[in-house]
C-alpha positions as CSV (number, residue, x, y, z in Angstrom):
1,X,0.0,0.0,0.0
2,X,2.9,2.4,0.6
3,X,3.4,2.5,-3.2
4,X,-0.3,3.5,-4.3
5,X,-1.1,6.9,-4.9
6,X,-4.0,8.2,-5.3
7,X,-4.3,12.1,-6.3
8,X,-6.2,14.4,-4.1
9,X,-7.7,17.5,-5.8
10,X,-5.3,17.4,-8.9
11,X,-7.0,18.5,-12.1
12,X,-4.5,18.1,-14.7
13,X,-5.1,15.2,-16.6
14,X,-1.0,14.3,-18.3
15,X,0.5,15.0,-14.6
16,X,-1.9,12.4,-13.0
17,X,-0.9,10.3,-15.9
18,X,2.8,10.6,-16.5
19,X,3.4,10.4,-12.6
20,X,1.3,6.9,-12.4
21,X,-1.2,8.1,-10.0
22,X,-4.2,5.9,-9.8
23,X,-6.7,7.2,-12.3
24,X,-10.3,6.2,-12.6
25,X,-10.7,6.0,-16.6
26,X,-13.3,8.5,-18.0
27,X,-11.7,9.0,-21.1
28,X,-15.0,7.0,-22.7
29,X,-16.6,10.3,-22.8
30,X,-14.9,11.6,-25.6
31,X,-15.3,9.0,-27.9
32,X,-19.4,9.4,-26.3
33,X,-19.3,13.1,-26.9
34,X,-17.9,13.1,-30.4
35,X,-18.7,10.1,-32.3
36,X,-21.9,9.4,-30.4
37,X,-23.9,13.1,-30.9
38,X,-23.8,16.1,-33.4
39,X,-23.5,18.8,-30.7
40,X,-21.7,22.0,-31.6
41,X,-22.0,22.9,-27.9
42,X,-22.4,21.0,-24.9
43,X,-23.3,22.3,-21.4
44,X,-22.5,20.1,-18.4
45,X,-23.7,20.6,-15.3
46,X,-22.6,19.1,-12.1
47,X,-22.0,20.0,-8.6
48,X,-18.6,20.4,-7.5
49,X,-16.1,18.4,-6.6
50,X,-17.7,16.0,-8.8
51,X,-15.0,15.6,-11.6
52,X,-15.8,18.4,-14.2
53,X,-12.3,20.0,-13.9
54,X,-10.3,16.9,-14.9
55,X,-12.4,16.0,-17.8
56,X,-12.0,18.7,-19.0
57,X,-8.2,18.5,-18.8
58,X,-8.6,15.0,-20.4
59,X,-10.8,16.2,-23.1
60,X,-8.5,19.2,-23.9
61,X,-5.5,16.9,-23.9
62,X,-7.1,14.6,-26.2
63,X,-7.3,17.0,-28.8
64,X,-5.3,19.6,-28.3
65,X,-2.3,19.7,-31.5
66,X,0.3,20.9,-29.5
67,X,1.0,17.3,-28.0
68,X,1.0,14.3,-28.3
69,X,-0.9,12.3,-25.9
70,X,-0.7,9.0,-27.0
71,X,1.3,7.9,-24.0
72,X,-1.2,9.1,-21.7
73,X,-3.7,7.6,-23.2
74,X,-2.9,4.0,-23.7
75,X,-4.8,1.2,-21.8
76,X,-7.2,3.9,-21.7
77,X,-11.4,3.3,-22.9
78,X,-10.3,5.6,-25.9
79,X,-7.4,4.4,-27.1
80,X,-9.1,0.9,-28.1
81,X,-11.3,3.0,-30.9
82,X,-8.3,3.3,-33.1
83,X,-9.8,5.0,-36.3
84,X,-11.3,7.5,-33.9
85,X,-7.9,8.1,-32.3
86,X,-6.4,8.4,-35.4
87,X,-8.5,10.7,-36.5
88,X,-8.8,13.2,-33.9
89,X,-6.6,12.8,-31.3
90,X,-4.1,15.9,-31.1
91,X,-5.5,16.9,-34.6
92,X,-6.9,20.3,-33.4
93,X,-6.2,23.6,-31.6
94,X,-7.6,23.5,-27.8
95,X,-8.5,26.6,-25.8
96,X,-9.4,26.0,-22.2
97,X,-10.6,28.6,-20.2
98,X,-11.5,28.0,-16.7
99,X,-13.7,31.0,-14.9
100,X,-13.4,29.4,-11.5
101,X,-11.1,32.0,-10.2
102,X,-13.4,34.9,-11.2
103,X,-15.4,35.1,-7.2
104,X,-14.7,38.7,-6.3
105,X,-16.8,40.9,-4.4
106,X,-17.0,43.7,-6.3
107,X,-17.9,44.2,-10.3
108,X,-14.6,45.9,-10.8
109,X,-12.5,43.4,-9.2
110,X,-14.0,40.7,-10.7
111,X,-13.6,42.1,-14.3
112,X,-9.8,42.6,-13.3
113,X,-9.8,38.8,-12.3
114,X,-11.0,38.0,-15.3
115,X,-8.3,40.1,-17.4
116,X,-5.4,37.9,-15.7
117,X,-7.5,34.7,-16.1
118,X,-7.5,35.7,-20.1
119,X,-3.9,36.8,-19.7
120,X,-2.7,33.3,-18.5
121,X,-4.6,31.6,-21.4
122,X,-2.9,33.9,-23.7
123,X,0.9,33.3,-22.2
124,X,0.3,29.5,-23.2
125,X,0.2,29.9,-26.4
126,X,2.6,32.9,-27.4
127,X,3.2,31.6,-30.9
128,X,-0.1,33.3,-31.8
129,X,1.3,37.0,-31.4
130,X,4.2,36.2,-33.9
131,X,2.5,33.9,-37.0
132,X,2.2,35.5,-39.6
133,X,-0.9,33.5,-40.5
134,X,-3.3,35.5,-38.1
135,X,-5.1,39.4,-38.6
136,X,-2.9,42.1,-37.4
137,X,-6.1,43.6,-35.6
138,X,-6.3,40.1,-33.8
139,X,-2.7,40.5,-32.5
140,X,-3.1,43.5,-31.5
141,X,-5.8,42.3,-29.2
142,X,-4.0,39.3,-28.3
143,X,-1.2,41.8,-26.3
144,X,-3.6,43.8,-25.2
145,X,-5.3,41.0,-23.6
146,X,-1.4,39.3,-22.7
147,X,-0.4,42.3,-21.2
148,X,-3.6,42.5,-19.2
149,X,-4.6,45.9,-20.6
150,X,-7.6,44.2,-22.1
151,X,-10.9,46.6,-22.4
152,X,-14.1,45.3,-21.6
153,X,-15.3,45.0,-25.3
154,X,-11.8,42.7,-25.7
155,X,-12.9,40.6,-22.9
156,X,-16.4,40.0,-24.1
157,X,-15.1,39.1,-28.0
158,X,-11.5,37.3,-26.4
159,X,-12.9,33.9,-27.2
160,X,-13.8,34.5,-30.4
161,X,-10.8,36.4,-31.1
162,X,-8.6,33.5,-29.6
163,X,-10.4,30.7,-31.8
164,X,-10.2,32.9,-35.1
165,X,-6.3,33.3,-34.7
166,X,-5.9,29.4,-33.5
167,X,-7.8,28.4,-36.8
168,X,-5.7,30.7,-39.2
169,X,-2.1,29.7,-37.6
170,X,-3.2,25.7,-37.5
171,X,-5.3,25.8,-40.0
172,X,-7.8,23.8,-38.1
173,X,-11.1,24.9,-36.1
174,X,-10.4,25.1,-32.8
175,X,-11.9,22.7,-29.5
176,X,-13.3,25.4,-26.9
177,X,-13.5,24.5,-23.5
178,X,-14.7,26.3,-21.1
179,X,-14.7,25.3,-17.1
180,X,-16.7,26.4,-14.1
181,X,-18.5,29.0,-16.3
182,X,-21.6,29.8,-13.7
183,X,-18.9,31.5,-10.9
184,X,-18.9,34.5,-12.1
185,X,-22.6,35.0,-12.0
186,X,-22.9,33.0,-8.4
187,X,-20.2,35.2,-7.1
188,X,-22.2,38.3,-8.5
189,X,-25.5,37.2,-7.1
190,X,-23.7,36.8,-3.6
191,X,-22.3,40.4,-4.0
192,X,-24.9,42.6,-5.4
193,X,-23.6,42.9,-9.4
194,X,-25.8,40.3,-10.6
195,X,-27.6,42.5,-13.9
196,X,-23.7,44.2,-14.7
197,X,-22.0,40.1,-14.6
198,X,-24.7,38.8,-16.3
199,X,-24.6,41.8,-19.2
200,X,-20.5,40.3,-19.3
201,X,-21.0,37.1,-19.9
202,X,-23.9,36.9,-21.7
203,X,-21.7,38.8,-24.4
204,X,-18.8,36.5,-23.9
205,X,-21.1,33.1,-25.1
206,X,-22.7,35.5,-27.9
207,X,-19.5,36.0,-29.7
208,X,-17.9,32.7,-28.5
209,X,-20.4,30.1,-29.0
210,X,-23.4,31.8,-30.6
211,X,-21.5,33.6,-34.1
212,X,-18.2,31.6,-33.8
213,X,-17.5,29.9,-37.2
214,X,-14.1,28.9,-35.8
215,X,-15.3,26.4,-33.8
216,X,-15.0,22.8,-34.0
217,X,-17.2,22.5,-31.1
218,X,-17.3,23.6,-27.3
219,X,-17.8,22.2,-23.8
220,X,-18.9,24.2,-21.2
221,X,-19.3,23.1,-17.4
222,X,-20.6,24.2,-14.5
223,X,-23.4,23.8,-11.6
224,X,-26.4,25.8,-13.1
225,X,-28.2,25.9,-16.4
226,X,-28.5,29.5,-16.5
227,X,-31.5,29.7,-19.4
228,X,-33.9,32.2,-18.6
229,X,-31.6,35.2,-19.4
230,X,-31.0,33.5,-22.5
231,X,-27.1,33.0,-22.6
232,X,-27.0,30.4,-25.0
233,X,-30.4,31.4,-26.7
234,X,-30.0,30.9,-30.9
235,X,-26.6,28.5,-30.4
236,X,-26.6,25.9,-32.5
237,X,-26.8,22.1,-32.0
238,X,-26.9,22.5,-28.0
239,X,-26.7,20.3,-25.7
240,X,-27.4,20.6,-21.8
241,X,-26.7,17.7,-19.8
242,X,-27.6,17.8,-16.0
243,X,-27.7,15.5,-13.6
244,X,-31.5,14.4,-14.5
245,X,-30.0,13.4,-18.0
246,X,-29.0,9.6,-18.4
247,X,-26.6,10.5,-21.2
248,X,-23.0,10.6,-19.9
249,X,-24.4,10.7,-16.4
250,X,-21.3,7.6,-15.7
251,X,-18.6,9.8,-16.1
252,X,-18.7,12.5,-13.4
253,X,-18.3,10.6,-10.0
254,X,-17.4,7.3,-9.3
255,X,-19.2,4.3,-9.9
256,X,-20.3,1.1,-7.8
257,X,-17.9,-1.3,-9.9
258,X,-15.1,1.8,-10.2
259,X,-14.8,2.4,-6.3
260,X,-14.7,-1.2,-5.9
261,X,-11.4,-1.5,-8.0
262,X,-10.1,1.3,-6.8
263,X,-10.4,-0.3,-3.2
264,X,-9.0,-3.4,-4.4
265,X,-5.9,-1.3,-6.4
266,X,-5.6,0.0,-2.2
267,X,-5.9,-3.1,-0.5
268,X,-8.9,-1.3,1.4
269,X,-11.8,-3.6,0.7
270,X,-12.8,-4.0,4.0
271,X,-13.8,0.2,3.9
272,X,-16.3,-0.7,1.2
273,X,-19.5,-0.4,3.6
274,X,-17.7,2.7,5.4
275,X,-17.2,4.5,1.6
276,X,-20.8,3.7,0.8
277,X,-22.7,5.0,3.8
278,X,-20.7,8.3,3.8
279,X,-20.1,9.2,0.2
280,X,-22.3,7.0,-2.0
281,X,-25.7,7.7,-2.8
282,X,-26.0,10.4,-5.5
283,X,-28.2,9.1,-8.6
284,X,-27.1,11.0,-11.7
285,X,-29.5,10.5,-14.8
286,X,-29.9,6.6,-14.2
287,X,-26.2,6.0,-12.7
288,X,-25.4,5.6,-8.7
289,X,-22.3,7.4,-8.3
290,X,-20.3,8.3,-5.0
291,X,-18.5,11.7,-4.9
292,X,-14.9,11.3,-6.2
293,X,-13.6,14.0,-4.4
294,X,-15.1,12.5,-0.8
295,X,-13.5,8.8,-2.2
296,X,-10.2,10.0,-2.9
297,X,-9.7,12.4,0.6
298,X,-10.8,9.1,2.2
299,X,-8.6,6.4,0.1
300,X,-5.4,8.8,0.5
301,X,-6.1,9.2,4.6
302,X,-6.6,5.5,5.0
303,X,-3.9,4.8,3.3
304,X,-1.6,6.9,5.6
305,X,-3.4,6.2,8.5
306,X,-5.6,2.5,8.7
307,X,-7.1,4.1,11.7
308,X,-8.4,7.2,9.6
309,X,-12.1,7.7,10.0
310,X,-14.3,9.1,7.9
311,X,-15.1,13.1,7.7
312,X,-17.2,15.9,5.8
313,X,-14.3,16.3,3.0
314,X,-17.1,17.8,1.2
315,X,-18.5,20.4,3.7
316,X,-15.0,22.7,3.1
317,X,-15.5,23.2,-0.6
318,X,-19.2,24.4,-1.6
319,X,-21.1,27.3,-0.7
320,X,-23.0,25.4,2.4
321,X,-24.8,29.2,2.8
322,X,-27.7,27.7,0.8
323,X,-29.0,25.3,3.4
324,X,-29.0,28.2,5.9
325,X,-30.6,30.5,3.1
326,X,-33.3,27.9,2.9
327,X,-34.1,27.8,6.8
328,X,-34.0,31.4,7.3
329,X,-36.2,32.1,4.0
330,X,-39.5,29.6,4.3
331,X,-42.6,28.8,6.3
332,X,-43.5,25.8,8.2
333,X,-44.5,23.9,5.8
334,X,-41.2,24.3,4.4
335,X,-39.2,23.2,7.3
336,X,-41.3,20.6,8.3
337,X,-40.6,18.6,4.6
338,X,-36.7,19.7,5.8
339,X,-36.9,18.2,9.0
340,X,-38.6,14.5,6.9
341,X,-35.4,14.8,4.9
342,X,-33.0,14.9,8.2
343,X,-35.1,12.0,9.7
344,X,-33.8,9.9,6.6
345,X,-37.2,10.1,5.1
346,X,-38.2,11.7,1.3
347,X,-40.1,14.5,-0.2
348,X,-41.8,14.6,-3.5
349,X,-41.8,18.0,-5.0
350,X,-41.5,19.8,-9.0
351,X,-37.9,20.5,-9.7
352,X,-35.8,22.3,-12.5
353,X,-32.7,22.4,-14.4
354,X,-32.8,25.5,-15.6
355,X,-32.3,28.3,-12.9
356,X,-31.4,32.0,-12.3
357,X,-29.1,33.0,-10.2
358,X,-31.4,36.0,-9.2
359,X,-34.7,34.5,-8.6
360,X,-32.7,31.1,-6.7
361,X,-34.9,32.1,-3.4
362,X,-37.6,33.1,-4.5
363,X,-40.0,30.0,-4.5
364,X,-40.0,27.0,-2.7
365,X,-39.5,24.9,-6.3
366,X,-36.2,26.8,-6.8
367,X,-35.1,25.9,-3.3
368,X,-35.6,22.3,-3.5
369,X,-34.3,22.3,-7.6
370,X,-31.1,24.1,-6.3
371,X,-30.6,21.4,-3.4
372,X,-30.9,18.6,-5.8
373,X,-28.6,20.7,-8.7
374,X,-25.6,21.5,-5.9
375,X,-25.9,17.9,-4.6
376,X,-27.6,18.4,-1.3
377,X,-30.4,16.0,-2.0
378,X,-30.6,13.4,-4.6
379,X,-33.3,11.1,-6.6
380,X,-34.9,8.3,-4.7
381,X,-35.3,6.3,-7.7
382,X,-33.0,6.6,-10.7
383,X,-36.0,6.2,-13.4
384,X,-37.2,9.1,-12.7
385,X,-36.8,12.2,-15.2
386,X,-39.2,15.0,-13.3
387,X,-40.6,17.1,-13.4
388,X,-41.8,15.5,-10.2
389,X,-39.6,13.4,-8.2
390,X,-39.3,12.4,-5.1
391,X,-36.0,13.6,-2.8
392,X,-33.7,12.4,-0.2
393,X,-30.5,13.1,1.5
394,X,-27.6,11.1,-0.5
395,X,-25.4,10.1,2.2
396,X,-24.0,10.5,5.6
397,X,-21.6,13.0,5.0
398,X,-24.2,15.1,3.4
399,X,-26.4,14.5,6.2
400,X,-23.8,16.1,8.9
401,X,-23.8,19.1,6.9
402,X,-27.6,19.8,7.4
403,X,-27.3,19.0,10.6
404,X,-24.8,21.4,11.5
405,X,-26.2,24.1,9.6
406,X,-29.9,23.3,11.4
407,X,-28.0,23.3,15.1
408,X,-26.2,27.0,14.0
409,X,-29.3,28.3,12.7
410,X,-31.3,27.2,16.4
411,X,-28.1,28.8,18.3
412,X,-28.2,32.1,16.3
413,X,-32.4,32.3,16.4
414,X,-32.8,31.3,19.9
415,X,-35.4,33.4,21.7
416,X,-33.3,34.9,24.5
417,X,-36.2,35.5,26.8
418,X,-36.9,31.6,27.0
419,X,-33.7,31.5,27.6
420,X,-33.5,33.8,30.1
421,X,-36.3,31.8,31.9
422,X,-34.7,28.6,31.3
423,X,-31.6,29.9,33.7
424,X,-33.5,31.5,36.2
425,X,-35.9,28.0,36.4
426,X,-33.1,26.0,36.6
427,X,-31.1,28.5,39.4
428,X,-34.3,28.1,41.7
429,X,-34.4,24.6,41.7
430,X,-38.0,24.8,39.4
431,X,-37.6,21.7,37.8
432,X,-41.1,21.7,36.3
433,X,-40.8,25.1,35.1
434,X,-37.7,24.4,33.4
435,X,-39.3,21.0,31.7
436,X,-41.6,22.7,30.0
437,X,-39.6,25.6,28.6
438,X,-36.9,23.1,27.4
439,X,-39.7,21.4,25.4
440,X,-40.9,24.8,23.9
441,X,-37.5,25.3,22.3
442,X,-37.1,21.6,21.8
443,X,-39.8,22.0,19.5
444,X,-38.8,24.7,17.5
445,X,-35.4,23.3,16.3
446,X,-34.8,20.8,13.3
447,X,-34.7,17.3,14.5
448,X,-33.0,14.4,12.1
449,X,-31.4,11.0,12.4
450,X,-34.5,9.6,15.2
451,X,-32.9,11.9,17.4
452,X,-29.5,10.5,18.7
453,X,-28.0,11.5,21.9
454,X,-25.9,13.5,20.4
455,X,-28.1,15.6,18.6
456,X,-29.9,16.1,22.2
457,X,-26.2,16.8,23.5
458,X,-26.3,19.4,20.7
459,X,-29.2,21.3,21.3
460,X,-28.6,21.6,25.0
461,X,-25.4,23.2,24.2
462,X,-26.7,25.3,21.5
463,X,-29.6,26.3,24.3
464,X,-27.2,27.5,27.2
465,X,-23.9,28.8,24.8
466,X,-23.7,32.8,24.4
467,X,-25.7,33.6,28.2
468,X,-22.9,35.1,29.5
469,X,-22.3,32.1,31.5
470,X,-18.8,29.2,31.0
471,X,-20.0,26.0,29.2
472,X,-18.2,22.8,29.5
473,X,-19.1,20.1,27.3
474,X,-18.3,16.4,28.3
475,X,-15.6,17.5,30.5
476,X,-13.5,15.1,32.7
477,X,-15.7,15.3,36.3
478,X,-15.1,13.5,39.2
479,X,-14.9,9.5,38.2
480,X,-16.2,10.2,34.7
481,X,-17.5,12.9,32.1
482,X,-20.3,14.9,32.3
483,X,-22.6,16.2,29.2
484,X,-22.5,19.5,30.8
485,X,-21.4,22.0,32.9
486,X,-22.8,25.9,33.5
487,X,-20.5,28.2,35.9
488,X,-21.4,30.8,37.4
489,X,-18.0,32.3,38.9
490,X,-19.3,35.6,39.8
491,X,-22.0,34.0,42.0
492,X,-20.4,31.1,42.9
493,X,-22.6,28.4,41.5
494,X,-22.8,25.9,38.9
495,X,-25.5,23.9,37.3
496,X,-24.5,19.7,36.3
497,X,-26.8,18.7,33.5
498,X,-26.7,14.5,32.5
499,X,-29.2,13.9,29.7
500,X,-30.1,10.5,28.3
501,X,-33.0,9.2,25.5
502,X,-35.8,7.7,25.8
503,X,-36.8,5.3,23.8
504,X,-40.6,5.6,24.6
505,X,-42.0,8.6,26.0
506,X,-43.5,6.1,29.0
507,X,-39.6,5.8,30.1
508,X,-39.0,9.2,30.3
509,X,-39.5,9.1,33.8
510,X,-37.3,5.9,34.8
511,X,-34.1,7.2,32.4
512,X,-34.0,10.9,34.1
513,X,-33.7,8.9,37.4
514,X,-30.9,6.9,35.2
515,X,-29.4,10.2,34.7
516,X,-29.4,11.5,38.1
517,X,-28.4,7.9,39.6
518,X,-25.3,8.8,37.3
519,X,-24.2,11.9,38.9
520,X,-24.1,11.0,42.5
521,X,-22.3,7.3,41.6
522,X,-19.5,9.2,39.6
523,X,-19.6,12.2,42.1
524,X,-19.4,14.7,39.5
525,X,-20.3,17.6,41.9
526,X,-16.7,16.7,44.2
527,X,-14.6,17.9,41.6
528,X,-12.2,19.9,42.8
529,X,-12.5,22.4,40.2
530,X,-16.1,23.6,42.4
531,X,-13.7,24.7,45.0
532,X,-15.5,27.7,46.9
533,X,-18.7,27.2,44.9
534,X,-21.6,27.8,47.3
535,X,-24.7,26.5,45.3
536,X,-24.1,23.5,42.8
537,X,-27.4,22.1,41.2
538,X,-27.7,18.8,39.3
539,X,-30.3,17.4,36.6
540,X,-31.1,14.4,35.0
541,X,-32.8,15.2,31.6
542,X,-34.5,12.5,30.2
543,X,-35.6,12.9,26.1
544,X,-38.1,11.5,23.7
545,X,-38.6,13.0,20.4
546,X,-39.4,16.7,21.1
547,X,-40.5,16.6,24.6
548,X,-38.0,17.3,27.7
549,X,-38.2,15.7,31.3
550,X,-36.2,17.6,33.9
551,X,-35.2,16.1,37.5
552,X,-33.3,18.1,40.5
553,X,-31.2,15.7,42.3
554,X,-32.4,16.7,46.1
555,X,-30.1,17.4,48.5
């Protein structure tokens, strides 16, 4: 195992290749998107982290003239279609252009981002500037656009520009590609420049896509179908593929029978069931496929470390802000469907694939089609095509993320008063009083997952964080560890909370006693960090569901 590598977050194609990393062969989607279809243009859209990146580094290094790729290629699904290799591979100009980079928060910033991006692009392929094959006018542009002194009319005709001088110097029409080409408009949504980004880039596709008779063809990725302002309105022979599309739906994630071998290749097949629960579950047109991303953070860490365990690789690349957005913008109704979804249940509901980035929040259809578009939620069954379809949660990883974001979201809405009343319940020794507030705000959070301890460990600590009060949270106490711990130094007191579940709301009563039994066996409250404390009060909480049972240990 010490010799198998597997490459976390590289995107380059011939590096993975030529430094024999492991490499999960989708190279079947060229021979698919070329000899299969007639599409000038092709949108795919994907969430992230879901392998659009690196096939589009494949892709580009297929075709692209400059090299030759037939190293990197062999034993590949491609190579064994040798009249198509022959025939196009490295037989035409490439320009890839990635807009991933372009998340500023301001118009002007991100229009100066997107002069170096084109300025990059430009410095890999400085032959252009000198042919003598190419417009004058066009080189001219090309410095300008080099040089990063590119105006705005450059940027909006560069791609055409770029493809016109590729074609006249190889004498070839040229392969565009074009990654991640929705950020720009997220980024300008987020940030208040929605209408002046969108005027950009709906100009850019215009002259590259739209009126480009240089082009060979073009793939375009990204997470939204962005259709109703019309961006790629009048193109010819397009193609949008989303994840409700069985066409190509195979090659973007990994595959039942692909993380399999790639387990094997890592002598890891005993993580199989551990893989599945946490990073499988996404159906794609009629394909189950786990996210690679999640797979290969995993598969590297165990291989390091056998002891690794699992963790949200996921959560620390996408713009989780659209859970929250969905909580904070909807009615009951709403959040009650949310709250089936957490409990591992599903939700039937109309979805899209085409969005706006503008009008995302503003109906409860939208909310639930972007979920399912940014892989948040998934198909239940694969046949399904919509516009109805029933909804769930894809995995566990997934799963800890709404979680999280439902626990923040209780903390940062928590009615202070109850609150306030909570404390001064539970200071007096009101036990009753205190039950029945602590099932008023029991009731108001998102409950998931038949309602672990932990998620009650969770919401108590949500409840009593940010009171002005110190909060310990299973802390070494006495012979063993309590679930929590409120100090009052300036008084001199301290409140011991043990909670337990219920597994019927008829035990409620027997498994607070549990609780207390608990605190006076492991003497929590002889600590001798309650030195000097005059007043220390202990609980038993007993849960079931959404209802609270509180118990003061007398004495």
């Amino acid at each position: 195992m010490g010799t198998f590598r597997i490459p976390v977050g590289g995107e380059d194609f011939d590096e993975i290749r030529q430094k024999g990393s492991y490499y999960v062969d989708k190279s079947g989607l060229i021979y698919e998107l070329v000899n299969n279809t007639t599409n000038k243009v092709t949108l795919f859209t994907r969430p992230r982290r879901f392998g659009k990146t690196l096939n589009m580094s494949m892709i580009g290094s297929f075709f692209d003239i400059t090299r030759d790729s037939r190293a990197v290629f062999e034993g590949l699904e491609v190579s064994r279609h040798e009249e198509f290799c022959c025939q196009w591979m490295n037989q035409r100009p490439v320009l890839f252009v990635s807009f991933k980079n372009i998340e500023r928060l301001k118009f002007e910033a991100a229009i100066a981002e997107m002069r170096t991006t084109l300025a990059n692009v430009c410095k890999t392929m400085p032959s252009l500037a000198s042919s003598n094959k190419v417009l004058k006018a066009d080189v001219e542009k090309f410095n300008r656009l080099m040089e990063e002194k590119a105006t705005l009319e450059d940027l909006i005709s560069s791609l055409l520009t770029l493809t016109r001088m590729l074609e006249a110097h190889f004498g070839r029409k040229a392969v565009l590609l074009i990654d991640e080409y929705d950020v720009p408009l997220a980024m300008a949504n987020e940030n208040g420049y929605y209408r002046e980004m969108l005027d950009v880039m709906r100009g850019v596709f215009k002259y590259a896509v739209k009126t480009n008779p240089h082009l060979e063809f073009a793939v375009i990725t990204g997470c939204l179908r962005i259709a109703k302002e019309s961006i790629f309105t009048g193109t010819n022979n397009f193609a949008s593929c989303s994840i409700l599309d069985k066409k190509f739906s195979e090659y973007f994630g990994f595959t039942h029978a692909e993380v399999e071998t790639l387990l094997t290749a890592a002598g890891l097949e005993d993580k199989t069931e551990v893989i599945r629960s946490w990073y499988d579950g996404y159906i794609f047109g009629n394909s189950a496929v786990y996210c690679p991303w999640d797979v290969a953070n995993y598969v590297a860490d165990t291989v390091n470390d056998p002891k690794a365990r699992p963790k949200n690789y996921w959560n620390n690349t996408s713009h989780n802000g659209v859970i929250r957005s969905f909580i904070d913008h909807t009615d009951y109704a709403v959040k009650s469907k949310f709250e089936e979804l957490m409990n591992g249940g599903a939700i039937r509901t109309a979805i899209s694939d085409e969005l706006t980035y503008d009008l995302l929040y503003s109906s409860e259809q939208n909310f639930w089609s972007l979920l399912f578009m940014t892989g948040y939620l998934t198909k239940v069954d694969p046949e399904e095509t919509g516009p109805i379809v029933s909804l769930r949660i894809p995995n566990r990883e997934v799963s800890n993320i709404f979680e999280t974001t439902a626990m923040q979201w209780f903390c940062d809405t928590l009615d202070r008063t109850k609150q306030k009343e909570l404390f001064a319940a539970l200071w007096s020794g009101d036990a009753t009083t205190a039950t029945e507030i602590l099932s008023d705000l029991l009731w108001r959070t998102i409950s998931f997952h038949d309602y672990r301890e932990d998620y009650y460990h969770g919401f108590l600590t949500g409840t009593f964080a940010g009171a002005g009060y110190s909060v310990d949270s299973n802390r070494e106490q006495g012979l063993g560890r309590t679930d929590l711990i409120v100090r009052d130094h300036d008084n001199r007191r301290a409140l011991i909370l043990e909670a337990k579940k219920a597994e019927t709301e008829a035990a409620m009563e027997r498994v607070c006693g549990e609780a207390l039994e608990q605190i006076t066996a492991r003497r929590y409250a002889e600590d001798e960090s309650f030195y000097g404390y005059r007043t220390i009060l202990c609980y038993g909480i007993a849960f079931y569901k959404k209802q609270a049972l509180l118990k003061k240990l007398a004495g």
